[in-house]
C-alpha positions as CSV (number, residue, x, y, z in Angstrom):
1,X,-24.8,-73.7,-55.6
2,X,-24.9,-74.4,-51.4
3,X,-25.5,-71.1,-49.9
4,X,-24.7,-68.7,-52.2
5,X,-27.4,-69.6,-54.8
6,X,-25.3,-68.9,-57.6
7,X,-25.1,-65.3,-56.5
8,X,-22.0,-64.6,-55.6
9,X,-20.3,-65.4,-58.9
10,X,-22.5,-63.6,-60.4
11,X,-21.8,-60.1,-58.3
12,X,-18.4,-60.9,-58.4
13,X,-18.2,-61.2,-62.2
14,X,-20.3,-58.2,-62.7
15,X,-17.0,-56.2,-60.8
16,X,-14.4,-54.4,-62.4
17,X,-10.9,-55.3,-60.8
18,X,-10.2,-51.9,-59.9
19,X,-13.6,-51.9,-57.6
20,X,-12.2,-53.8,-54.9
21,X,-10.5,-51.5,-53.0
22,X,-13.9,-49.4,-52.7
23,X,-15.9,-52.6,-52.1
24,X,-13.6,-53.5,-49.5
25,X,-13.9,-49.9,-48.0
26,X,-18.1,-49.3,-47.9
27,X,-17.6,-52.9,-46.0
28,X,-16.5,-51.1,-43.3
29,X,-19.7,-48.9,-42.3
30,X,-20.6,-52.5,-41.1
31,X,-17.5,-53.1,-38.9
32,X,-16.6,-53.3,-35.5
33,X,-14.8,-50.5,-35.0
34,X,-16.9,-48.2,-37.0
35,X,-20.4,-49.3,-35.3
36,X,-18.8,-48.9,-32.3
37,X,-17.6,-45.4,-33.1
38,X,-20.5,-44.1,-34.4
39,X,-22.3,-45.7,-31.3
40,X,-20.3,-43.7,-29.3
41,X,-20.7,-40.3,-31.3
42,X,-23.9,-40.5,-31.0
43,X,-24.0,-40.6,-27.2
44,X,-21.1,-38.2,-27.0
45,X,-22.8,-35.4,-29.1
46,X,-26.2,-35.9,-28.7
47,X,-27.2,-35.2,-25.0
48,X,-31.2,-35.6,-26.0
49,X,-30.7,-38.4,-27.3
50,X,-28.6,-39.6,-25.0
51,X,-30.5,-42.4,-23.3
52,X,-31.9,-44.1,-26.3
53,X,-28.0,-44.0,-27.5
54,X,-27.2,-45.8,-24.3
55,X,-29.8,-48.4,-24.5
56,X,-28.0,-48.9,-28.1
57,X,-25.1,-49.2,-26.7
58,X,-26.4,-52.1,-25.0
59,X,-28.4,-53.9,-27.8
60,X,-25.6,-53.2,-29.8
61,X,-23.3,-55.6,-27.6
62,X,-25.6,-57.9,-27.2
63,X,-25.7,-58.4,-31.2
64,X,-21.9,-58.8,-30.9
65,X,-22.6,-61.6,-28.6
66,X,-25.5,-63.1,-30.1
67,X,-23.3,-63.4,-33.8
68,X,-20.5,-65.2,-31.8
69,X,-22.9,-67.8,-29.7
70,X,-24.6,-68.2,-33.8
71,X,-21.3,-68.9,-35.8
72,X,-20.1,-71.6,-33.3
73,X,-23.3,-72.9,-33.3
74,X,-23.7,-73.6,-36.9
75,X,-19.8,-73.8,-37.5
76,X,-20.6,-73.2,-41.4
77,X,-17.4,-72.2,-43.5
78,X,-16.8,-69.1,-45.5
79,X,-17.0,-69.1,-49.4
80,X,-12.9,-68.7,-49.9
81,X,-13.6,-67.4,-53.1
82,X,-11.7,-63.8,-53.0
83,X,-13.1,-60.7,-55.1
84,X,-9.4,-59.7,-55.7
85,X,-6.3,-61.8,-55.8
86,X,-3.6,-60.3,-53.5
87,X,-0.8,-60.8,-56.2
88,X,-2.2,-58.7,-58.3
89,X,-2.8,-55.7,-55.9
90,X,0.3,-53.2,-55.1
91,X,2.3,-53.3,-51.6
92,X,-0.2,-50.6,-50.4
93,X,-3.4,-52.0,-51.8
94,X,-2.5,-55.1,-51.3
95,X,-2.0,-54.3,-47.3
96,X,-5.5,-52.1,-47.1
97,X,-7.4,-54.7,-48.9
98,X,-5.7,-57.4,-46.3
99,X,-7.2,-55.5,-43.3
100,X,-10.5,-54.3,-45.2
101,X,-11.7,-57.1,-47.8
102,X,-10.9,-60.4,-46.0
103,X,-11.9,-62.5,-43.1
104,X,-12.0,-65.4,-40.8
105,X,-13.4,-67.8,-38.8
106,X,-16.9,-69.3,-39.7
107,X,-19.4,-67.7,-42.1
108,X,-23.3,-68.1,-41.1
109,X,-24.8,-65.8,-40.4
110,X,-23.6,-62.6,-41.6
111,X,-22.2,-60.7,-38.6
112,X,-21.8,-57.6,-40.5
113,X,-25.5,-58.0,-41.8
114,X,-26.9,-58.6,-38.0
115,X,-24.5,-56.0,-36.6
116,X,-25.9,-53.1,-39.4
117,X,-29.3,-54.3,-39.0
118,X,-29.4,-53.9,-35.3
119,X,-27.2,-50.8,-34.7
120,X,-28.2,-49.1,-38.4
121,X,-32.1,-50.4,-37.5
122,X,-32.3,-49.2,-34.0
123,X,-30.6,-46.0,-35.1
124,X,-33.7,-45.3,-37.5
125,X,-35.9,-46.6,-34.4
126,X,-34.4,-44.6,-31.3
127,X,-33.0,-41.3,-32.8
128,X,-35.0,-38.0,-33.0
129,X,-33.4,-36.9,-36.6
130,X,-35.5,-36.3,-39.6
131,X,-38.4,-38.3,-40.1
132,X,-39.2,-42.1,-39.3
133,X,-39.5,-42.7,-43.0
134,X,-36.5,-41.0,-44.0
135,X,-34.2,-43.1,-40.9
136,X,-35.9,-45.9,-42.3
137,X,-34.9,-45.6,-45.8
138,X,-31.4,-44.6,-44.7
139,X,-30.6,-47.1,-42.4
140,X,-32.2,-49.5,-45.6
141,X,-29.9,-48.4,-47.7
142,X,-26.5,-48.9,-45.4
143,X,-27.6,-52.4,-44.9
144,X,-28.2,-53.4,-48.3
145,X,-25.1,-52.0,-49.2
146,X,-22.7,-53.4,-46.7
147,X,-24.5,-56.9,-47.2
148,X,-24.0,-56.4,-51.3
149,X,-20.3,-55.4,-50.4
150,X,-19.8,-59.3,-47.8
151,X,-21.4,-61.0,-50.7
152,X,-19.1,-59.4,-53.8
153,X,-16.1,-59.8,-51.6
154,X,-16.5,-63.2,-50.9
155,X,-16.4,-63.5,-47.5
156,X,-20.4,-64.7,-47.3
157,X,-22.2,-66.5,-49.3
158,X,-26.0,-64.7,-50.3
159,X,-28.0,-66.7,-47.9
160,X,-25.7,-65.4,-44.9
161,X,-26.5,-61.8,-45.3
162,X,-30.1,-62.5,-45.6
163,X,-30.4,-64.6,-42.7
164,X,-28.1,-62.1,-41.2
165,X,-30.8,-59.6,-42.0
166,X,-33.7,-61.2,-40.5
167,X,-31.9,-62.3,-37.5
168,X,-31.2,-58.7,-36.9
169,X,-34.4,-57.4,-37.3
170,X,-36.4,-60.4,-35.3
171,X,-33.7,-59.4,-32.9
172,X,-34.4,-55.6,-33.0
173,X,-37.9,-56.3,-32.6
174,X,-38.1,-58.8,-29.6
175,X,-35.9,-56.2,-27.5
176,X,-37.5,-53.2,-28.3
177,X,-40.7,-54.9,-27.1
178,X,-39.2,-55.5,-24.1
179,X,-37.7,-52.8,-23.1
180,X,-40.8,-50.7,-23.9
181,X,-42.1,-52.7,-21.1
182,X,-40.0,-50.5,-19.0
183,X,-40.3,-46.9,-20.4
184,X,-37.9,-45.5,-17.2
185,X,-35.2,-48.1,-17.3
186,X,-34.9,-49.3,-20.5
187,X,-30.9,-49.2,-20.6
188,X,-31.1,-51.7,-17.5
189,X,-33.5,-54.0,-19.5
190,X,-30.8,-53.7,-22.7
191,X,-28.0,-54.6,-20.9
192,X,-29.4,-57.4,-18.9
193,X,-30.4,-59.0,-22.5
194,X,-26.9,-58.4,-23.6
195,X,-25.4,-60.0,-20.3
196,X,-27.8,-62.7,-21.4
197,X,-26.7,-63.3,-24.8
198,X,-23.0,-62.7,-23.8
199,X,-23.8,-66.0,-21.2
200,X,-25.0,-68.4,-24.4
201,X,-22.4,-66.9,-26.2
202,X,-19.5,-68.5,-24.0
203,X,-21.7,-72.0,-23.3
204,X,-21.6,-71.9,-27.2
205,X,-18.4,-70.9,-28.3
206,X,-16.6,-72.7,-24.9
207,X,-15.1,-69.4,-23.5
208,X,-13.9,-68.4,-26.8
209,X,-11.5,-65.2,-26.7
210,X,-13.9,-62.9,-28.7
211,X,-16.7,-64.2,-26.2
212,X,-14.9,-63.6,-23.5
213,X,-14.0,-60.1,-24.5
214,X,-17.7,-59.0,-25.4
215,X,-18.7,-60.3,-22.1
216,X,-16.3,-58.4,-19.9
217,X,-16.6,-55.3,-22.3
218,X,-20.8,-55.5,-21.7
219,X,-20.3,-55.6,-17.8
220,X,-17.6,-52.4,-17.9
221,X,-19.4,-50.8,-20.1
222,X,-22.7,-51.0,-18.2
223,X,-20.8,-50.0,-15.0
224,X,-19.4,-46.9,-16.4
225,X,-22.9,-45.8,-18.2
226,X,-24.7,-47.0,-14.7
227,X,-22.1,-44.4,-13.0
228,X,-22.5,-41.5,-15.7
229,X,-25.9,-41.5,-15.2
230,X,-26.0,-41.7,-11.8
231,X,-23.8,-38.5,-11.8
232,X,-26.4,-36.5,-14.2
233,X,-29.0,-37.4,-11.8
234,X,-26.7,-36.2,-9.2
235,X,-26.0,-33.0,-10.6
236,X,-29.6,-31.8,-11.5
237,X,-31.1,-32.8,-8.1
């Protein structure tokens, strides 16, 4: 059973054929591109919230970082067991499902289930909207289902996603502790962890390209935030 504890046959079994696609698409509320995008929404359009979204920003790429230095570290493989079989999908599906449902490159933890837990967790943590109940449960509920949606695709086995999960939240809870320690700069404090992090990352990985690239991201994007805010302060002196 390894890793998956008999799960992931189970879930996968369970799916109708035609479900793939879909599975393949909820997947993505856990993904680079979307995190970072709703990351940056946040700080765009909510100017109240605007430093908690930038000390996000900055635990957000530290969790980038601390996923990379934790798969080379462990160097476990993937399951290889596919929820759909790419012969039997059309040119199109076939295509989507290729950019959507599959991955690479080693398999413990979960960096879907630490990236949703830290960005969907500190979300429900940082942000003014509704009630801390309500951004709990739906922060909850994202992470659950992009973890269910890595396990029935079969590019984690179960125990990945959970450890993926509690990584992510020890992680969530260790920063926030610390940068509460410094109510007026926290966004420094974030992005001095996530230089950190990005640092073990590259001893780990040995200057791996996604590594690298976090790194040098975590440094430009600190500059430009240091600048913007700099600027506000500026302007309302």
């Amino acid at each position: 059973m390894s890793r998956g504890i008999g799960v992931l046959p189970a879930v996968q079994d369970a799916l109708p054929d035609w479900a793939a696609l879909l599975v393949a698409l909820l997947t993505q509320l856990g993904d680079v591109w979307f995190l970072v995008l709703l990351v940056g929404l946040v700080y765009w359009f909510r100017p109240d919230d605007r430093e908690e979204a930038a000390v996000l920003v900055g635990l957000m790429l530290a969790g980038f970082s601390l996923v990379t230095a934790l798969k080379y570290a462990f160097a476990l493989p993937r399951p290889g067991r596919p929820l759909a079989e790419l012969e039997a999908l059309g040119p199109l599906a076939r295509s989507l499902y290729e950019a959507t449902g599959t991955a690479d490159g080693y398999g413990f933890p979960s960096g879907h289930a630490v990236l949703t837990t830290v960005v969907y967790g500190g979300l429900a943590w940082r942000l003014s909207i509704g009630t801390a109940r309500q951004r709990a449960a739906a922060a909850a509920t994202v992470v659950s289902l992009v973890c269910a949606s890595r396990v029935a695709l079969g590019v984690h086995y179960f125990v990945d996603v959970v450890a993926g999960v509690a990584i992510g939240l020890a992680f969530l809870v260790v920063v926030n502790r610390l940068t509460a320690r410094y109510p007026t700069d926290q966004q420094t404090v974030a992005f001095a962890i996530a230089v950190a992090v990005g640092v073990v990352a590259l001893v780990t990985s040995g200057a791996a390209v996604d590594a690298v690239l976090v790194f040098v991201a975590t440094l430009a994007v600190f500059g430009g935030l240091q600048f913007a805010r700099d600027a506000r302060d500026r302007s309302s002196a």
